[in-house]
MDAnalysis code that builds the backbone (N, CA, C; Angstrom):
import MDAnalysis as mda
import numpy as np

u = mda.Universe.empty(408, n_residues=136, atom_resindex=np.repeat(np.arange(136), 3), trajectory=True)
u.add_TopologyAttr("name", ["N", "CA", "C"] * 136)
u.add_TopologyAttr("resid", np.arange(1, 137))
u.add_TopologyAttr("resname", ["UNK", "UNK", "UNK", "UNK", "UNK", "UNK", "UNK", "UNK", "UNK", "UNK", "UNK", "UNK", "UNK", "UNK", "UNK", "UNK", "UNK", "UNK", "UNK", "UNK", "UNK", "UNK", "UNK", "UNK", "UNK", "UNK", "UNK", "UNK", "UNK", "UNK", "UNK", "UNK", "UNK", "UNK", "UNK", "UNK", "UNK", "UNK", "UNK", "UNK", "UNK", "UNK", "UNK", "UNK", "UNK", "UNK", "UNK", "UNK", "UNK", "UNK", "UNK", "UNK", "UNK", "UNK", "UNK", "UNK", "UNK", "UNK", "UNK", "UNK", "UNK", "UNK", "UNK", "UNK", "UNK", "UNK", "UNK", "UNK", "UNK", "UNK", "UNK", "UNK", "UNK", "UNK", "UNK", "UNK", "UNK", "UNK", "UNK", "UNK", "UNK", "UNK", "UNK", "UNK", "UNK", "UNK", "UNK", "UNK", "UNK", "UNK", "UNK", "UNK", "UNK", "UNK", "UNK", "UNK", "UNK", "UNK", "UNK", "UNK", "UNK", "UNK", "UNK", "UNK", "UNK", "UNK", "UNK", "UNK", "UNK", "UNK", "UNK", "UNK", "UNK", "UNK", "UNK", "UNK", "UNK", "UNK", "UNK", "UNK", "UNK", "UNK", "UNK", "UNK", "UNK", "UNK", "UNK", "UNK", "UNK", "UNK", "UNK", "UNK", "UNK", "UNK", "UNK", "UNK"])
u.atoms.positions = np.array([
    [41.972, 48.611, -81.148],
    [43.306, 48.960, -80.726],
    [43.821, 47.934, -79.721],
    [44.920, 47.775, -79.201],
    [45.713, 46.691, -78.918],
    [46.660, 47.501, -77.350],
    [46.116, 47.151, -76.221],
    [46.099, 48.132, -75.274],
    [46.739, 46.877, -74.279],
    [48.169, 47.323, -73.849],
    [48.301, 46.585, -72.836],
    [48.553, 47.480, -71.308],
    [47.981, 46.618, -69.890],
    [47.878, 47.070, -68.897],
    [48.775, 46.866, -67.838],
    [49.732, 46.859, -66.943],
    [50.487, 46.819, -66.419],
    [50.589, 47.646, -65.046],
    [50.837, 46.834, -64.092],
    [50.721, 47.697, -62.806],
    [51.914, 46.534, -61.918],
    [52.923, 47.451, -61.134],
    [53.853, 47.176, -60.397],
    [52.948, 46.539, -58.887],
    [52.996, 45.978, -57.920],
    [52.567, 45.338, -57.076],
    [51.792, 46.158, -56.144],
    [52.289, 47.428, -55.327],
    [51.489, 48.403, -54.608],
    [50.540, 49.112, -56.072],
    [50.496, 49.123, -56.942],
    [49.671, 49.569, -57.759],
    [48.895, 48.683, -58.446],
    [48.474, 47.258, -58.260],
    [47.430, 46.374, -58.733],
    [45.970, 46.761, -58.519],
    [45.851, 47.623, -56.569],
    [44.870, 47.845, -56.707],
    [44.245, 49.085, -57.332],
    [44.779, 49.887, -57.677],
    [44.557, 51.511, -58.548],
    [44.343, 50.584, -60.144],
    [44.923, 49.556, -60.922],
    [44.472, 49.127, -61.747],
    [43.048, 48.401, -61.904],
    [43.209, 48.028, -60.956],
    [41.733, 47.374, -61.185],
    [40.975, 48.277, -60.967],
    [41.002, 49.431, -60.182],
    [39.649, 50.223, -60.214],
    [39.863, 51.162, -61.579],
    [40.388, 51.228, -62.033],
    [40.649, 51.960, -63.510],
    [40.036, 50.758, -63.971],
    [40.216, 49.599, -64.749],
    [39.727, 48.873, -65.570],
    [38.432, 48.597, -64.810],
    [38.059, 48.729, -63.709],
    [36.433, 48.666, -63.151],
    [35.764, 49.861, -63.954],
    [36.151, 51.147, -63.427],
    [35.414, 52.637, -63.959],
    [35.486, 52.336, -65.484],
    [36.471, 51.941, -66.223],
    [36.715, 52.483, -68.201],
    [36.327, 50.762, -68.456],
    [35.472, 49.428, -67.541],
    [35.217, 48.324, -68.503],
    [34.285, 48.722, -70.201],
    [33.912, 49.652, -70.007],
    [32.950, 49.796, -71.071],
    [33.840, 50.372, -72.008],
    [34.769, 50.759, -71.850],
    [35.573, 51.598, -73.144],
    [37.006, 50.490, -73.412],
    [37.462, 49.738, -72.365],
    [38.402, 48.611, -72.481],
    [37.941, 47.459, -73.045],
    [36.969, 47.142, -73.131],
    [36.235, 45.994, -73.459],
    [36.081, 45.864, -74.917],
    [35.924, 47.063, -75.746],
    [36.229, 47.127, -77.081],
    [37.276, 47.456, -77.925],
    [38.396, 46.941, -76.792],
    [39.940, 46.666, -77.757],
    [40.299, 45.265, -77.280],
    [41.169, 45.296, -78.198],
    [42.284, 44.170, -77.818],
    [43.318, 44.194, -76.330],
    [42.898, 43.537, -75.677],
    [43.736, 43.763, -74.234],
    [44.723, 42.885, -73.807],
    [46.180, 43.077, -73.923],
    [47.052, 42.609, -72.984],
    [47.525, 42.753, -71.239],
    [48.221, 42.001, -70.783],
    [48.456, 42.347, -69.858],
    [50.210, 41.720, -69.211],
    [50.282, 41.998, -67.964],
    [51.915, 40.867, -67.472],
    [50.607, 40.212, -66.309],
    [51.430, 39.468, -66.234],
    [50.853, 37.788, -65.643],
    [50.048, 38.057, -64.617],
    [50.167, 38.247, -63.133],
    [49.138, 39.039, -62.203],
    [48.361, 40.240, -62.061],
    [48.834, 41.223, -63.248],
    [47.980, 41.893, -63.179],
    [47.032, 41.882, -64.066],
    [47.206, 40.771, -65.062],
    [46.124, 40.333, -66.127],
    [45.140, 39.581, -65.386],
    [45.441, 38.522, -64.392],
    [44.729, 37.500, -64.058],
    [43.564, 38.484, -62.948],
    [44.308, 39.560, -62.036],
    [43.595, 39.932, -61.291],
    [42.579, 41.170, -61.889],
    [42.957, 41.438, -62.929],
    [41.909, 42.445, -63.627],
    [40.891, 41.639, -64.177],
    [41.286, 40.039, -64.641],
    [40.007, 39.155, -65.333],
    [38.978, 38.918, -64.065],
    [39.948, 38.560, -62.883],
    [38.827, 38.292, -61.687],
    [37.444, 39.316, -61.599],
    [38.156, 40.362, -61.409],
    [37.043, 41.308, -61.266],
    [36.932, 42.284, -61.781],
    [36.834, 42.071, -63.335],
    [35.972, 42.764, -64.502],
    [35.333, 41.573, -65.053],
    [36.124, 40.753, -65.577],
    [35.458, 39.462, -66.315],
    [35.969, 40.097, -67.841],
    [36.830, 40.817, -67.790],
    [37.303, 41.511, -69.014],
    [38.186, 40.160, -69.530],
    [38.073, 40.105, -70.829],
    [39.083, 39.364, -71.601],
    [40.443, 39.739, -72.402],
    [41.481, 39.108, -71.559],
    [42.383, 39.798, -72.255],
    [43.989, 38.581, -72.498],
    [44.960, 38.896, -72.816],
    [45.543, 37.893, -73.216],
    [46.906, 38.042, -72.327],
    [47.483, 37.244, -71.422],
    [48.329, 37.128, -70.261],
    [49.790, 36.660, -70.648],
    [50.744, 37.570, -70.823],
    [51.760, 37.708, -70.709],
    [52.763, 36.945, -69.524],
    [53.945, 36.908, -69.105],
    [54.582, 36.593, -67.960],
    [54.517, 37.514, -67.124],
    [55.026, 37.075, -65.744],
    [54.494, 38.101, -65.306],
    [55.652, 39.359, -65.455],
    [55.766, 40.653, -65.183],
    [57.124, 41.808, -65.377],
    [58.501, 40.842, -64.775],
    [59.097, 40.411, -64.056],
    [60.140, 40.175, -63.647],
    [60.459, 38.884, -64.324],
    [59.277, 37.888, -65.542],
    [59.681, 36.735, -65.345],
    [59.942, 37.161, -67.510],
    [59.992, 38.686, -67.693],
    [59.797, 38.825, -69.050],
    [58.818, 39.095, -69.548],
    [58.011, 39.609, -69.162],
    [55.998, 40.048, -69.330],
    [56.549, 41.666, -70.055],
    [57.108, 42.488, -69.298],
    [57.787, 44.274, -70.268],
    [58.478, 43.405, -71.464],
    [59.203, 42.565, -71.547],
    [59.961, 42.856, -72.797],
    [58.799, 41.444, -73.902],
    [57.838, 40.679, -73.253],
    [57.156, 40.819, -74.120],
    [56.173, 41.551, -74.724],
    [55.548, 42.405, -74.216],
    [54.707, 43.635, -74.535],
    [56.184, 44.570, -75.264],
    [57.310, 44.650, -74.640],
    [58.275, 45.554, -75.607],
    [58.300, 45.149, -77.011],
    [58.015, 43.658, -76.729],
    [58.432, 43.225, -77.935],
    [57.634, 43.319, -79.391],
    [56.852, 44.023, -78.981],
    [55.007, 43.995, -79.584],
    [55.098, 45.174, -79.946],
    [55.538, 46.405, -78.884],
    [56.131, 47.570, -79.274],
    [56.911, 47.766, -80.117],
    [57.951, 47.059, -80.607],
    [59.033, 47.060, -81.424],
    [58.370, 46.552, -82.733],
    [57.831, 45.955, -82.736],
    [56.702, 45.484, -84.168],
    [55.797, 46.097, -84.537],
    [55.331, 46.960, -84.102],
    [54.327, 48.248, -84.043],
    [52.636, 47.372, -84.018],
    [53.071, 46.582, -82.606],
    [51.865, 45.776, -82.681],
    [50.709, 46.230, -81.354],
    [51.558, 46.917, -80.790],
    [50.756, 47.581, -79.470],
    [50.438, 49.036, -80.064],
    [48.826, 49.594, -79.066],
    [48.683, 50.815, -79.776],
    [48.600, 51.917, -78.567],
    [48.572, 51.485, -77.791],
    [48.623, 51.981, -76.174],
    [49.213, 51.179, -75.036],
    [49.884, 51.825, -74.052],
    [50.055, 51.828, -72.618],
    [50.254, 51.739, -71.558],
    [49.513, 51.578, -70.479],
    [48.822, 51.846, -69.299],
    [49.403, 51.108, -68.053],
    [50.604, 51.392, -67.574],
    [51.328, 51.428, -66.956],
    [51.735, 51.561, -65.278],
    [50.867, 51.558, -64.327],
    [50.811, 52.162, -62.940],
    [52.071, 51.350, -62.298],
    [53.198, 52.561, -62.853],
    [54.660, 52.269, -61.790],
    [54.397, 52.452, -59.965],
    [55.177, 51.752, -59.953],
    [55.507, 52.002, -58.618],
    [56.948, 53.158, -58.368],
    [56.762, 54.251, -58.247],
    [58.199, 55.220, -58.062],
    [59.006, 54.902, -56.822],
    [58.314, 54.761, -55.888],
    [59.316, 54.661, -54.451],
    [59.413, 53.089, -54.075],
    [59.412, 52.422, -55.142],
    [59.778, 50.883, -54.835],
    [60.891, 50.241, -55.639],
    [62.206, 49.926, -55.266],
    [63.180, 49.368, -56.282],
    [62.307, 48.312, -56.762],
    [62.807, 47.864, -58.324],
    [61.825, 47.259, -59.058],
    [62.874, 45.947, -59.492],
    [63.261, 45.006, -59.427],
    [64.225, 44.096, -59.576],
    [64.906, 43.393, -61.106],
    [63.697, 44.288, -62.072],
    [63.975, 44.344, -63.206],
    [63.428, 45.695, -63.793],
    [64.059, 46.582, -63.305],
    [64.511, 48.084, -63.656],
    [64.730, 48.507, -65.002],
    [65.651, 47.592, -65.565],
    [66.205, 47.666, -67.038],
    [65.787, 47.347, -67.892],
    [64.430, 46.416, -67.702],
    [63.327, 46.096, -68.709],
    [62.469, 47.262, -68.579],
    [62.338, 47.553, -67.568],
    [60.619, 48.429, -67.147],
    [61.551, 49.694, -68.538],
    [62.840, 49.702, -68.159],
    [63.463, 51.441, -68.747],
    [63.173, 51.172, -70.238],
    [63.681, 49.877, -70.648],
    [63.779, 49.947, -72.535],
    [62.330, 49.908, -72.558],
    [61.056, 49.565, -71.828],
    [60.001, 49.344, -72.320],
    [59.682, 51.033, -72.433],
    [59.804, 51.462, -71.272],
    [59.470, 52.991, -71.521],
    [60.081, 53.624, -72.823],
    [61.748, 53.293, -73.126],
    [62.099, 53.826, -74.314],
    [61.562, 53.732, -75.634],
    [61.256, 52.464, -75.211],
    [60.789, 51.523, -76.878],
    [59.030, 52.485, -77.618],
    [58.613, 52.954, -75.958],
    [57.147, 53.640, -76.270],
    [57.660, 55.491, -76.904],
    [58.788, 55.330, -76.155],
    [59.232, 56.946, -77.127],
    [59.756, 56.656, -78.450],
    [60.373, 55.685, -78.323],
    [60.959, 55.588, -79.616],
    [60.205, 55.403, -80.955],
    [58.633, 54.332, -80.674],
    [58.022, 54.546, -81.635],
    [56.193, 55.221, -81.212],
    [56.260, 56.019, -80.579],
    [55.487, 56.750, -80.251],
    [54.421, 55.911, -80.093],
    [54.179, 55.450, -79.354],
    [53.224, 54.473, -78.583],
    [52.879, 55.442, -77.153],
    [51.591, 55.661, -77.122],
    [50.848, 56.432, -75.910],
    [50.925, 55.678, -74.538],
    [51.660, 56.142, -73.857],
    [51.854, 55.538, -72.455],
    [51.539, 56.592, -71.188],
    [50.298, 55.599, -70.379],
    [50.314, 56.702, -69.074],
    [51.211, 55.707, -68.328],
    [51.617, 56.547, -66.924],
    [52.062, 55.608, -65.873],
    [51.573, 56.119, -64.595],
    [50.661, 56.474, -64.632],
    [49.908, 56.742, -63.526],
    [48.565, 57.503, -63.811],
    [47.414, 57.235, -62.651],
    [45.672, 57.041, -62.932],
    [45.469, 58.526, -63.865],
    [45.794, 59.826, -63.518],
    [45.521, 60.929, -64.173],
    [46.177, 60.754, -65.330],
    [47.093, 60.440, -65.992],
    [47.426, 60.130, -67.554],
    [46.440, 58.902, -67.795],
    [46.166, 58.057, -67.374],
    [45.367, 56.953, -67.682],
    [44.210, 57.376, -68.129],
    [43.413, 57.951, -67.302],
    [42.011, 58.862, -67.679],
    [42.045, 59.569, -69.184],
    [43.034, 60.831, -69.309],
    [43.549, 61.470, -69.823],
    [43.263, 60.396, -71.267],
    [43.977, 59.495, -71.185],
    [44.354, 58.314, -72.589],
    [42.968, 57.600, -73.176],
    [42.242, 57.240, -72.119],
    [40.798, 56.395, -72.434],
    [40.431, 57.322, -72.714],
    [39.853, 58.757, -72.379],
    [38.931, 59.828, -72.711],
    [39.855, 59.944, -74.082],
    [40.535, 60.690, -74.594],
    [41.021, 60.586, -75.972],
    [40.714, 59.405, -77.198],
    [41.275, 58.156, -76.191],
    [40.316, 57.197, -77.360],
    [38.681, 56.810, -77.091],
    [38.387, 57.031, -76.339],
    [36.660, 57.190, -76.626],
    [36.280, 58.540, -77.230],
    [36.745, 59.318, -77.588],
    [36.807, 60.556, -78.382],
    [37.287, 59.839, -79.635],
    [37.911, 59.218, -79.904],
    [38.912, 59.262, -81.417],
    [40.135, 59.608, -81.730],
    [40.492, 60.266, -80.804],
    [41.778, 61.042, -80.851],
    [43.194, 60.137, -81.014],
    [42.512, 58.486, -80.866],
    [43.931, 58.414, -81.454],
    [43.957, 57.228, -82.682],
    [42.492, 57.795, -83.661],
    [42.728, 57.340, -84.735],
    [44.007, 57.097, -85.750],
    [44.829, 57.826, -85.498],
    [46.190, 58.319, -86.041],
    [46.816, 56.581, -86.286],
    [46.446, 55.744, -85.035],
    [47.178, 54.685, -85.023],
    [46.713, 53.461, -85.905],
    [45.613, 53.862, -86.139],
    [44.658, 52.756, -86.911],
    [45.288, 53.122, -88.338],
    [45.652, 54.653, -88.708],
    [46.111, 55.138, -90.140],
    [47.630, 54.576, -90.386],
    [48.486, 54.134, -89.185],
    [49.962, 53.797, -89.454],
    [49.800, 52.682, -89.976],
    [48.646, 51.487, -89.089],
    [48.498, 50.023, -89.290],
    [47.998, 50.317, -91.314],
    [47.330, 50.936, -91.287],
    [46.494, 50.791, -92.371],
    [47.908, 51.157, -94.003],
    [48.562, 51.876, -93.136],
    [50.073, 52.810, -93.745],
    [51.107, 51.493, -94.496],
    [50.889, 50.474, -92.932],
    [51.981, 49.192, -93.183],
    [51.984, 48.295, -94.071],
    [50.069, 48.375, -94.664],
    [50.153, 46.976, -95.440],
    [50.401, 47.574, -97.038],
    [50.487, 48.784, -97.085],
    [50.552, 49.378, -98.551],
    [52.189, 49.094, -98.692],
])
């Protein structure tokens, strides 16, 4: 699955200890990220994953854009709520773009949990059946 990670600036460090606790269950997908919070999750996991811009420089609307292709299969999101965000209007269509084509998004650590425990369960085989849906 094809899982990108994203965390607003007061929330870099709550990401990395999520991708510290779930390296063993992140490590066997495909991992994106936006620009610093990819680089600082590689520091210290050693996780491999593939680095976007960073959110303000176009990093949401390239992961949106992945969304819109039904190329992302999860996520993982740690907003910042009580911080104006200077590109607001990307962070919003990215959120829309995950309702619109039902793409599993937490945005904060208790939905995050919530999402890895489901796919280390299976639970969201469903997405592997759409990909599999597209090439017929």
């Amino acid at each position: 699955m094809k899982i990108a990670l994203i965390a607003h600036d007061k929330k870099k460090n709550d990401i990395i200890q999520f991708a510290q606790a779930y390296k063993y269950s992140l490590e066997k997908h495909e991992l994106y990220a936006t620009g610093t919070t990819g680089m600082k999750i590689s520091e210290h996991t050693g996780l491999s994953l593939h680095r976007f811009q960073s959110g303000p420089l176009g990093g949401d609307q390239q992961i949106g854009s992945m969304v819109a292709e039904n190329n992302m299969d999860m996520i993982i999101f740690f907003r910042d709520p009580l911080t104006a965000q200077p590109h607001e209007p990307d962070i919003t269509a990215l959120l829309r773009l995950c309702d619109v084509y039902n793409i599993p998004l937490a945005t904060n650590m208790g939905t995050a949990e919530v999402l890895i425990h489901a796919l280390e369960r299976g639970d969201l085989k469903w997405r592997e059946i759409i990909h599999d849906n597209e090439g017929k």
